[in-house]
N, C-alpha and C positions, 0 to 999 in steps of 0.2 A: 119338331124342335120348337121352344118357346120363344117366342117374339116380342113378350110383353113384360113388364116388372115393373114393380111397384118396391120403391126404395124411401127409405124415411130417415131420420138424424133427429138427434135433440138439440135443445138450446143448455145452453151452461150458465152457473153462477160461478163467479170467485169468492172464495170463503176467504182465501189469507193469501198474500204473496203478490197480487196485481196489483201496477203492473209489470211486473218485472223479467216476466214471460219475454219481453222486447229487450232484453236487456242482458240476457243471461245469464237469470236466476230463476227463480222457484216458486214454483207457485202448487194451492191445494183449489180445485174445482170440484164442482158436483152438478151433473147433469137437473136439468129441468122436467119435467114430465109433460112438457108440450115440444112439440115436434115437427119439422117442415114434414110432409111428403109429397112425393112426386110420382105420377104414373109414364110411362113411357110403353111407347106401341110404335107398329110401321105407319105409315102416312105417304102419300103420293110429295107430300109438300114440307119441307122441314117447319114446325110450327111449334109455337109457345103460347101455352094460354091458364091465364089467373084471375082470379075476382070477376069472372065473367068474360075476361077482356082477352081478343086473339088475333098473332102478331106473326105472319107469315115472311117468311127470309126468303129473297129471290134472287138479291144482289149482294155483292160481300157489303157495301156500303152498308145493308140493314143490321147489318152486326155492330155499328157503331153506338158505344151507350151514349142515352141520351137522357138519361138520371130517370127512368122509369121503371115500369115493375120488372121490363123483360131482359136488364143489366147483367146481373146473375147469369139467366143461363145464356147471354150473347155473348159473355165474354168466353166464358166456359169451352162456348162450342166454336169460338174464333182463335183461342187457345189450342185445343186439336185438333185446328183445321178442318173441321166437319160442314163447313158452308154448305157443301153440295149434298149432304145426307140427308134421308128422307127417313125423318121419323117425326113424332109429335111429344112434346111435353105438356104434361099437364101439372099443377103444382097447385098446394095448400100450404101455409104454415100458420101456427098460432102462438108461435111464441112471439111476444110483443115483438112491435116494429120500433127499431132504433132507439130499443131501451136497456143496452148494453145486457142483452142477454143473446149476444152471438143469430139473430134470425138470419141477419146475412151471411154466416159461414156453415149453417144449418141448413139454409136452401144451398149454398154451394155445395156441401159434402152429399146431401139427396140426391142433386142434378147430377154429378159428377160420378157416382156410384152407381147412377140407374141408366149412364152412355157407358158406366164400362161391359155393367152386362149385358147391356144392347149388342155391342159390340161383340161381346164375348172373351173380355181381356179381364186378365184376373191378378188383380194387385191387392198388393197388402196391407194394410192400415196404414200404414208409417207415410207408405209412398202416398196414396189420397190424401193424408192428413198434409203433407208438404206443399203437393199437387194444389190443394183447394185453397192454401192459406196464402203459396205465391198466385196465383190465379186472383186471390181477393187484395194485395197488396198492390199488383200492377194495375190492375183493372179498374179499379172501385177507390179503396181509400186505405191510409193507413194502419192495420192493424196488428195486432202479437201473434203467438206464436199458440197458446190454450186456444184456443177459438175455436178452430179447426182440427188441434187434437183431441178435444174434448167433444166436440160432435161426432166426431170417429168413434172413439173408443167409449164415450154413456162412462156410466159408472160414476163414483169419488177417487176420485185420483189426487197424488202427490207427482208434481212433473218439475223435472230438472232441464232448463235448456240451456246448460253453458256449451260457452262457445260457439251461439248463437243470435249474439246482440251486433253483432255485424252482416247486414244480411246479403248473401250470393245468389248466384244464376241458382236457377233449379235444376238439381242432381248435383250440388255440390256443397249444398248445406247438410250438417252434421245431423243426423237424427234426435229427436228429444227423448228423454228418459219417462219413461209410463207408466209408474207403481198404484196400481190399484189398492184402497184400503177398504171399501166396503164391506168385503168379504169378511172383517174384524170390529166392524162399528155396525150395532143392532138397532142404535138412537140417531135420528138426524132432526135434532132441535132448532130447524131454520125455515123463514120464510122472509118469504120477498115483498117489499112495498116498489108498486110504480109510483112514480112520479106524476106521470102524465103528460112529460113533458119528452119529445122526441131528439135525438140529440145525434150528431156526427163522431164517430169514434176517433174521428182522426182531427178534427176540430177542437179536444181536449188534448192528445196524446203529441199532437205536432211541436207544439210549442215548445214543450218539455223535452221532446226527442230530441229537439236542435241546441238547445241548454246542454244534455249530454253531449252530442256527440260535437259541441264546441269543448267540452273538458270543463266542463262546471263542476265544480269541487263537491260543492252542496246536494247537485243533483245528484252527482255518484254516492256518494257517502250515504246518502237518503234511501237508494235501492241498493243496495249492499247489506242496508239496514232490513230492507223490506223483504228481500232474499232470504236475511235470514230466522228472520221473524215466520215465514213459512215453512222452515226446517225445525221449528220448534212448535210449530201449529200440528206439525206432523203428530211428536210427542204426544202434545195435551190430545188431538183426538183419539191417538191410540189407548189412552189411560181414558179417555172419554172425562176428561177433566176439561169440563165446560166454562169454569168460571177461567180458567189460565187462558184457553183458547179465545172468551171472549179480551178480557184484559189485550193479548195480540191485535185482535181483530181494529179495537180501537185506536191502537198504535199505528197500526199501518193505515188505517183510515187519517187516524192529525198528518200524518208525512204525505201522503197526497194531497189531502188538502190544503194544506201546507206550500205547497206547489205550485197551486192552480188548477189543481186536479178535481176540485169539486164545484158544487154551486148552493144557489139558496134551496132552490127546490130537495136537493141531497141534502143539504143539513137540517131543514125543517124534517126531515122524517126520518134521521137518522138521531136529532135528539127526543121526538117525540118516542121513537122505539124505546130508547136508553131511559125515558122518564115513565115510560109504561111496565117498564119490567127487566129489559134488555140487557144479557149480559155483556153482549157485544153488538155494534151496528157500524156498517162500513158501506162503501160501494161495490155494488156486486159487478161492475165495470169499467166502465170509463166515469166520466163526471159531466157537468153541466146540466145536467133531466136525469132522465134512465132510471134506472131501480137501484134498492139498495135493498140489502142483505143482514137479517138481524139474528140471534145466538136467543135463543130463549126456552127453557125449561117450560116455562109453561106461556105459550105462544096467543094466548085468548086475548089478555090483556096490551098485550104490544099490537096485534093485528086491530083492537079497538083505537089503540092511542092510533096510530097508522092512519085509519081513516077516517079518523075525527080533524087528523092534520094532511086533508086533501090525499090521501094515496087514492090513484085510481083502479090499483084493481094488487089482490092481492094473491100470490103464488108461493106453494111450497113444494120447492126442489126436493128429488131424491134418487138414489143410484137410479139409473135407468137405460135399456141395452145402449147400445152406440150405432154405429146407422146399420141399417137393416138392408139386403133386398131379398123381395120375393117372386118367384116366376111365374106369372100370372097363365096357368095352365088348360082354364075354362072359363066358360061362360059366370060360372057361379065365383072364381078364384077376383074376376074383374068387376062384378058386382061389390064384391065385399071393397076393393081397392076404392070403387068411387062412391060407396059412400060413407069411405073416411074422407076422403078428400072433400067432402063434401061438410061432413061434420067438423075440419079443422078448419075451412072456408069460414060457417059460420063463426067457431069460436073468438077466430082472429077479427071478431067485428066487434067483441066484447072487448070495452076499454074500459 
């Protein structure tokens, strides 16, 4: 019987619709091609260990976060109650850190899918996807509802979550809607500028959350707007009508920022894209640092303007599986596991 697995998850961009994933609307995502993964095996000692660094649990008190790397999976495993289990985690990820490209709900969905098979409990996307995103809500900080279903499910998706901007215990919120469009789009004319600058997701997203749910006119009206500016983003990329979807893209970027939902850092390279070529340039996130997200036919000239105007590293999204595991069956099965891990280790040190 296998004892070992090797589980992995992407990071996501937001193309059109965030963030209204929190709100119960609509949003279009597309996975990242960088990826947390996680190895998991038996161990005498329940253990976590990353960037070198390793963090043995002996007491439940060691489960308490304490805003460090080993947050993630002590909440995870304080979550179902595994204090007293003996296995070991090991983990890589290199999709940037707290650059609103989901690293935190991509090491959660990894972590979280490589104790189920440990375990040997066999859930369905929808439930993980729920599982990982209340797990990252109570635990950690505030975030939507794509995060964790888009690390699940990889791919470009179109995702509906009404009836989900009020949020419940877990097992009693409504599942989200998951239409895959990859399989009908051959072109993905997007890349990513970082910033550089590291940012809290719920340090932009809070403010505005309590706007809404005081009944702010403005602010609804604003995501109703954004909502359904996403349901039309849908259209244009099915007709692969680039110039329409960027025009959106734009739209929904002024109404966040508009808000307070962006910052300098976001605008300096969201206009630097848009005067490089760009058909459209928005935040592929939250706002204040993080990354943004540009629409461009021909991508050469925006990725120059980009880092002529500080981006520090540049990435292009595209369908990509959604979390994976695998059973690590031999000798040779657990070589290959660590040195991806080993290889996304390094990556994650390139800013």
């Amino acid at each position: 019987m296998t004892h070992a697995f090797f589980s992995t998850a992407p990071g996501r961009c937001g193309i059109i619709g965030n963030p209204t994933d929190m709100y119960g609307g609509s949003v279009i995502s597309c996975s990242t091609q960088e990826r947390a993964a996680v190895l998991i095996e038996p161990s005498d000692v329940l253990s976590f260990e990353v960037a070198g660094q390793r963090f043995e649990v002996h007491r439940p008190e060691d489960l308490y976060p304490d805003g460090g790397y080993f947050d993630v999976a002590k909440a995870i495993v304080h979550f179902l109650d595994l204090g007293s289990a003996k296995f070991s985690l090991r983990w890589a990820c290199n999709v940037p850190f707290s650059a609103g490209l989901s690293s935190s709900s991509a090491m959660s969905v990894s972590i979280l899918n490589a104790i189920f098979a440990f375990l040997g409990r066999d859930e369905h996307p929808f439930f993980c996807a729920e599982m990982a995103r209340h797990i990252e809500l109570n635990y950690m900080a505030l975030c939507g509802y794509q995060d964790a279903y888009m690390c699940m499910f990889g791919g470009l998706n179109y995702m509906d979550f009404n009836g989900k901007q009020f949020y419940r215990a877990f097992g009693d919120e409504p599942y989200a809607t998951v239409e895959p469009l990859h399989e009908y789009v051959g072109d993905y004319p997007f890349v990513l500028g970082h910033t550089g600058v590291q940012r809290s997701s719920g340090t932009v997203h809070l403010p505005i959350r309590e706007r809404w749910l005081e009944g702010d006119r403005e602010v609804r009206r604003c995501y109703l707007r954004v909502a359904h500016l996403a349901r039309m983003g849908k259209r244009a990329i099915l007709a692969k009508d680039w110039a329409h979807l960027g025009a959106l893209m734009i739209e929904n970027h002024e109404i966040q920022r508009d808000l307070g939902g962006s910052g300098p850092e976001n605008e300096r390279l969201i206009q630097a894209a848009l005067d490089g070529g760009a058909l459209g340039a928005k935040l592929a996130g939250a706002g204040g640092g993080g990354t943004i997200i540009a629409l461009a036919c021909d991508t050469k000239p925006v990725v120059e303007a980009m880092k002529q105007a500080g981006a520090s590293r540049i990435l292009y999204p595209k369908p990509c599986p959604g979390a994976t595991v695998i059973p690590l069956e031999n000798a040779a099965d657990r070589k290959r596991a660590e040195r991806e891990l080993i290889q996304r280790s390094e990556q994650a040190d390139i800013a």
